[in-house]
N, C-alpha and C positions, 0 to 999 in steps of 0.2 A: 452776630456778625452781619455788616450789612452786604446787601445783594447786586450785584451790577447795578441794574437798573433802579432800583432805588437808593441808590450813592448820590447823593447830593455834589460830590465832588469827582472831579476831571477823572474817570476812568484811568486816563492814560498818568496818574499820581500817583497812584498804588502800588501795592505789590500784588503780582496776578498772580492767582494762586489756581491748584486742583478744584474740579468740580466731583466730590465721590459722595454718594450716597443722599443726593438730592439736597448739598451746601458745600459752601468753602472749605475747602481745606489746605489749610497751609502746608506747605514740604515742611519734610525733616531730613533731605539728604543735604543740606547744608550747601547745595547748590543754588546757581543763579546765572542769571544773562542778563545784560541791558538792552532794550526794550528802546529805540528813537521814535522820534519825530521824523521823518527825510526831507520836511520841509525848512526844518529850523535846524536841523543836522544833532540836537540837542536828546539827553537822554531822559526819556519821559517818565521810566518806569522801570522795575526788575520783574523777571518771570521765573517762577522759578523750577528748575529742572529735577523731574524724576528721579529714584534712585530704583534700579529693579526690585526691592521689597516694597518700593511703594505701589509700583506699577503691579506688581502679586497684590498687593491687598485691593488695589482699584476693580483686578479685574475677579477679583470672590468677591466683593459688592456687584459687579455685574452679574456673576454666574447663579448668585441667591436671586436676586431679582427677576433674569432671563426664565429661571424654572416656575414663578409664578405669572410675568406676563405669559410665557406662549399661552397659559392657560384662556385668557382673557377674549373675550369674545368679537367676533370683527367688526359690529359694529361699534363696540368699545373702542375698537383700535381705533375706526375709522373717525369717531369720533373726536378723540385726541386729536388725529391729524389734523381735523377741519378747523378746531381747536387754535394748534398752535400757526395754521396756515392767518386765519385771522389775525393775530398775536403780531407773527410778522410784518403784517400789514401796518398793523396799527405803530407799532416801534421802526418803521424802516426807517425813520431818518435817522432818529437817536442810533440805530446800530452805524448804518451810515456815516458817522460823523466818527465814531470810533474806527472805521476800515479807514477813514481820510486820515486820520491822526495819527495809525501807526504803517498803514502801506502805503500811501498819496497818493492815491489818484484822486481824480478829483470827486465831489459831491455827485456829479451826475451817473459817472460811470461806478460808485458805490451802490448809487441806489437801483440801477440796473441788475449790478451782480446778486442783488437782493431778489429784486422781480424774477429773475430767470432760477433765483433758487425755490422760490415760493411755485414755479409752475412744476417741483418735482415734485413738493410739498402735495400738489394737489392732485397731481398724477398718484400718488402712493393714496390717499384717499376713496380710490376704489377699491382698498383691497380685498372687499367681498367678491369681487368680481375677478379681480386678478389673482385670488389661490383659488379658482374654483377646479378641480378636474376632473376626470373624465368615467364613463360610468359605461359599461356592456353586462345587460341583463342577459340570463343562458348563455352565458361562454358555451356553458355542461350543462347538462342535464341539473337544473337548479342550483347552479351554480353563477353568482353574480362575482363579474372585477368589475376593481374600481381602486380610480391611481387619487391621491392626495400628494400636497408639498406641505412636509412642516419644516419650522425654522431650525437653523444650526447651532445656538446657544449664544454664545457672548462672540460677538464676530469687532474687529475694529478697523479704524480707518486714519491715515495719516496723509496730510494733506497739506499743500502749500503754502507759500505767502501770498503767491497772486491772486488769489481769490480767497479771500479767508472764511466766507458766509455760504459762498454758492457750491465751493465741493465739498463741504462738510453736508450741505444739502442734497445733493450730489446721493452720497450713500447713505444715512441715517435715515431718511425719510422711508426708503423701500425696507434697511433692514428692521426696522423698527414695528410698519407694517405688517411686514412679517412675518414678526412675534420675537425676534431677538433684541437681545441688551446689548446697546453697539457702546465702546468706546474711542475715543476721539483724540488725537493724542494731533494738535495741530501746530505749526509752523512754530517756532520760539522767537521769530521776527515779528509777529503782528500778532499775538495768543489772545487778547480781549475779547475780541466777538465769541470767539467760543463760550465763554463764561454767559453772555447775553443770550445766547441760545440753548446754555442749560437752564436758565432762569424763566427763559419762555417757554420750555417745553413743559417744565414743573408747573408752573402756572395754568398750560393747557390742561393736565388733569394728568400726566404720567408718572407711572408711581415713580419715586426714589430708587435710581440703580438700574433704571433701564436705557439713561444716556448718563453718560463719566466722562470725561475731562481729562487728561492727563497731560500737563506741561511736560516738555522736557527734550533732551537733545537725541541725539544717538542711543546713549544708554536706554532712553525708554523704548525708542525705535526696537533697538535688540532682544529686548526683554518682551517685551512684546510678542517679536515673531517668533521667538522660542517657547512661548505660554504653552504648557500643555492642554487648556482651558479655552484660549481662542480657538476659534474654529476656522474663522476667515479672513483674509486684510486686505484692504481695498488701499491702492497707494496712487496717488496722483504728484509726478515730480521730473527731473532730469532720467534722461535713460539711462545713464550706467548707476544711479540709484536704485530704478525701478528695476532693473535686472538681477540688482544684487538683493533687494526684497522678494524676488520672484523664486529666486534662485533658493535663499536661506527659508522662506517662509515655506515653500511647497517639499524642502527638506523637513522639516518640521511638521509636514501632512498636512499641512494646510492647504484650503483655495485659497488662491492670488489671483487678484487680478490688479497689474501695475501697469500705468498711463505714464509712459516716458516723455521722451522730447520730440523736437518738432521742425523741419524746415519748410513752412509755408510758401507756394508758389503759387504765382495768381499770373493765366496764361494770358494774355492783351493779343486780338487777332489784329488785322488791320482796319476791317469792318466794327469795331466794335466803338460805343457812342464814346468818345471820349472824356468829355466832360463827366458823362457818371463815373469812368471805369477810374478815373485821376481824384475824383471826390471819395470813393469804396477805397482804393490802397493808400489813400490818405490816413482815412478814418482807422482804419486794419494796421495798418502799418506802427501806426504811433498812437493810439489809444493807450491807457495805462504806460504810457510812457513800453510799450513794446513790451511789456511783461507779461504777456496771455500766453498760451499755447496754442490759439488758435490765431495769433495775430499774421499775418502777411507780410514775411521777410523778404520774399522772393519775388521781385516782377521781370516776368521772362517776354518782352517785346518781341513782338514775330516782323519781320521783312522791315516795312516803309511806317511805320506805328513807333518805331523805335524814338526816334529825335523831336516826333511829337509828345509824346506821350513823357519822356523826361521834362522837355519845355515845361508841359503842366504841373508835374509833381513840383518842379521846382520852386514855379510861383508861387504854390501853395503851403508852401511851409513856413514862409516868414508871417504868414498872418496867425500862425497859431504862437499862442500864449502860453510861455513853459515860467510856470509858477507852483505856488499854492495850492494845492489840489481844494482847500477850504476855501479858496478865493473865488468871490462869483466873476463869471468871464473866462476861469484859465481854462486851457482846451487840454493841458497835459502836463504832471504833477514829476516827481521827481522819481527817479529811482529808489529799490529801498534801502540800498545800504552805500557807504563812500568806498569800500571794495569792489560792488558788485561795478558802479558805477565807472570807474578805474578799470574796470575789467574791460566791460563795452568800448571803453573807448580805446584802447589796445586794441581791438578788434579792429578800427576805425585805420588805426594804425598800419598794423602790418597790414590791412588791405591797399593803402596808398602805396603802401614800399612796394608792394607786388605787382601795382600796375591801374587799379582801380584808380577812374578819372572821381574825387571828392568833385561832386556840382553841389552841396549844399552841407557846409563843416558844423556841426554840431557843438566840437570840441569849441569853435571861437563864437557861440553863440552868446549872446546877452542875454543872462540866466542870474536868478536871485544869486548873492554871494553867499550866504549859508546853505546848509540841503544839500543833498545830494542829487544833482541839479546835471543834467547832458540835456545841450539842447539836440533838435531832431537832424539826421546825417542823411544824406542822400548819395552815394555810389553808382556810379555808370562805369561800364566797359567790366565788369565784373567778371572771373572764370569761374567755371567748378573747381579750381586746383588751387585756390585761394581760401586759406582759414574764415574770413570772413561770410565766404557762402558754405563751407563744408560743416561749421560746426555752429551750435544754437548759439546765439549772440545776447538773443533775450533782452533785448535793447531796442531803443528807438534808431536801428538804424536799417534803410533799406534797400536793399544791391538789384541794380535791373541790369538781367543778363542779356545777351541780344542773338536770337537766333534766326534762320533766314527763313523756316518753313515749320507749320503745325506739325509736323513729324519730327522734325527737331526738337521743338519743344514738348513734347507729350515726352520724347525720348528721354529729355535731362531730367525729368519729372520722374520717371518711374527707376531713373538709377539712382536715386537718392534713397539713403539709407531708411531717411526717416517717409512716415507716409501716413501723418496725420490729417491734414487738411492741406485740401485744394479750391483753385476759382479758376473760371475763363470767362473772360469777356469778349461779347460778341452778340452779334443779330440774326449768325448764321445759325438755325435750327439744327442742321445737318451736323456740324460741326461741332454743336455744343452734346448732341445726343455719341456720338463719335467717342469725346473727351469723359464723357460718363462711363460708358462703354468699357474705355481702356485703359485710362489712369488707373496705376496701382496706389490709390490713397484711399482712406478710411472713409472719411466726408470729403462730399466734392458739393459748390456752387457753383450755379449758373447767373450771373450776373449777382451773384452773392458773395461777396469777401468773405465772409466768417462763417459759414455754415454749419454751428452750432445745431444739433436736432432739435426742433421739438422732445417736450418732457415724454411724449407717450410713443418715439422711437431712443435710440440706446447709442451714446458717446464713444465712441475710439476710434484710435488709426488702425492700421497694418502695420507690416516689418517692425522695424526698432520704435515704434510709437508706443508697442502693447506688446506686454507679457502675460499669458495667459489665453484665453478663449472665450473667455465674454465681456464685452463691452459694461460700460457706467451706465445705472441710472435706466429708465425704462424697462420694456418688458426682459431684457436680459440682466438686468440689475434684480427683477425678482427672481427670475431663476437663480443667482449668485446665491443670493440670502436666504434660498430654499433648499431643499434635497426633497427629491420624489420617492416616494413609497407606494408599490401596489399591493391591493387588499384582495385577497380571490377567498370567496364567504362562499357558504352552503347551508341554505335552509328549504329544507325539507318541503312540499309543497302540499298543505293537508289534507289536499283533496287525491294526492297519490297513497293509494295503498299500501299498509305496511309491506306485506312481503314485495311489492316492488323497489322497496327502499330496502331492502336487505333485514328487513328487523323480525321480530318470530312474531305471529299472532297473539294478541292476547284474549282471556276467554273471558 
């Protein structure tokens, strides 16, 4: 059977099938999903969906596997890693063009979602250094501790459509590291890349059964968190999903750690340069056609900033290009599905009926006729008490509240349920260390819309952002895919006397 990446024909033609035991495997639960294009509205492919027996047998190919990697040496591990780090290098466009084909965004911000997954990749490639721990010689009288972390077994991870490369990067990297056999159970809206990154991890040199695949909807979701065999699951998604993963899986003993939803506020003082702060909630705002969880929903204008600072956004959105994410030029690709799409702009909706001034309608934008296609919304005079700002829209649309004082607005910021990410813009030092300070969000920018961490600090919000107690990815992503053990030894020291060791003379 042949292998993603060397199929000669269109990826997105096939039937996508399981990754278990280092090849394709077809379902046998006689399930399926259709699989689009959002560019062409057209159905490109079927994926096909898990049955919980399949899901039990994926994850005893993991747990066979899991019990000979931990064995494996780290710089074996580490070796792989640097491995398949190059691997991704070399394949980013080819992956690239498959996230374009079945999410749409465009070529550039594919190949980005690529880069920022490759610097986890390489962050996990220290892992001589990042399991090392800690050592006190004479606790006791010849008595040495010393703490080690070994891995948790077969741990897995279920993760979105909006990223379909980077948060699968995200966790497999660290738990892989390690020394666990992670399984992947990704999105059944865009499932291809996943198969491209089982292919390239086998190729870097990982045995068979240490990454798995598993298509599928719900059912494999639930089958899953009930595994007696998993150990861990890492969940990136909506929050009342991420809740009820939090909820079922750590009923089930397991660690969770679940990454919910998001309402982005990006704070605009009156000091603050305009020009950048209207190019960043540009860029944040409608990248990915507003499908990130890190995108900038919320622009909260302080005092006399207000009627400027719309001015700008406004201008600024007829010059982008809402098409083909595969098309060179377009700035923003389509939504992924003609539901999700439908949804947004119902959002669009009841915000006008409530009172939001539309200064830039989406809904009558000149947008390809196939696709699932919104162009970009722009919303002024926006309330908290309006569905449009209370709930994730997850769309290109974006609502600027208007408050009269920095205490105002840090105020509407921290009653917000969600508290994944934040921005302020501004030149005032005082005021940006202030908004650090005392924002209750997870990541905060300073003159940064998306303040994504670095691979070698660790991803999450606060409140309804995150279930659980350790963030994604970095030094608390190794902790996740670890458990500590302390060793307290005694050996004798030969130069002490038997009778001072308790033992009888011998003659």
């Amino acid at each position: 059977m042949t292998t993603p990446l060397s199929d000669n024909s269109s990826p997105t033609t096939r039937s996508i099938s399981h990754w278990v035991d280092g090849r394709l495997q077809a379902g046998t639960s006689g399930r399926s999903a259709p699989v689009h294009n959002p560019a062409t509205g057209t159905e490109s492919g079927r994926v096909d969906l898990a049955s919980a027996a399949e899901v039990d047998a994926a994850v005893a190919s993991a747990g066979r596997a899991a019990a000979e990697w931990r064995r494996a040496s780290l710089s074996k591990r580490s070796a792989v890693l640097f491995a398949f780090r190059q691997l991704l290098h070399e394949h980013a466009e080819k992956i690239a063009q498959v996230v374009t084909g079945e999410h749409g965004k465009v070529h550039d911000d594919a190949l980005g979602e690529i880069a920022r997954g490759m610097e986890n990749v390489e962050f996990a490639c220290g892992v001589p250094q990042l399991l090392k721990g800690g050592f006190s010689e004479q606790a006791a009288t010849d008595v040495d501790v010393y703490s080690i972390r070994q891995p948790l077994g077969v741990v897995a991870g279920i993760t979105p459509f909006n990223f379909p490369v980077m948060v699968p990067l995200w966790m497999c990297a660290n738990a892989i590291a390690c020394g666990n056999a992670f399984v992947l159970k990704p999105s059944e809206k865009d499932p291809s890349a996943s198969l491209l990154l089982a292919e390239l991890w086998q190729q870097a040199g990982l045995p068979d059964g240490v990454f798995t695949v598993v298509q599928g909807d719900k059912e494999a979701v639930e089958a899953l968190l009930a595994h007696p065999d998993v150990a861990a699951v890492s969940f990136v998604g909506s929050t009342p999903i991420a809740k009820s993963i939090y909820q079922t899986g750590t009923a089930h003993g397991k660690r969770v750690q679940a990454l919910g939803g998001a309402k982005n506020h990006a704070l605009v003082l009156p000091d603050a340069d305009l020009d950048l702060a209207a190019d960043a909630i540009v860029g944040a705002a409608y990248g990915a056609a507003g499908e990130r969880c890190m995108a900038l929903s919320v622009a909260v204008a302080v005092g006399d900033v207000a009627d400027p600072l719309v001015e700008a956004l406004a201008v600024r959105l007829p010059k982008l290009v809402v098409g083909d994410g595969a098309a060179e030029g377009t700035d923003m690709g389509p939504l992924i599905t003609a539901e999700h799409r439908d949804r947004v702009a119902g959002y669009v909706d009841q915000g006008e009926q409530a009172g939001a001034k539309v200064v830039v309608d989406g809904r009558k934008a000149d947008v390809p006729p196939d696709g699932f296609f919104l162009g970009c919304t722009l919303l002024d005079e926006v309330t908290p008490e309006m569905t449009v700002y209370r709930d994730e829209v997850f769309g290109p649309v974006l609502a600027v509240v208007r408050v009269d004082t920095f205490e105002e607005g840090l105020e509407l910021i921290n009653a917000n349920p969600y508290a994944n990410g934040t921005a302020i813009f501004t030149r005032d030092g005082g005021a940006a260390r202030r908004f650090q300070f005392d924002v209750e969000v997870g990541m905060v920018g300073v003159n940064v819309p998306i303040p994504v961490p670095v691979s070698y600090y660790s991803f999450g919000g606060w409140k309804a952002s995150l279930f659980g107690d350790t963030h994604m990815y970095g030094p608390e992503g190794v902790d996740f895919y670890t458990r500590g053990k302390v060793v307290t030894s005694r050996w004798p020291d030969p130069a002490t006397s038997q009778v001072e060791l308790g033992f009888p003379r011998t003659r």
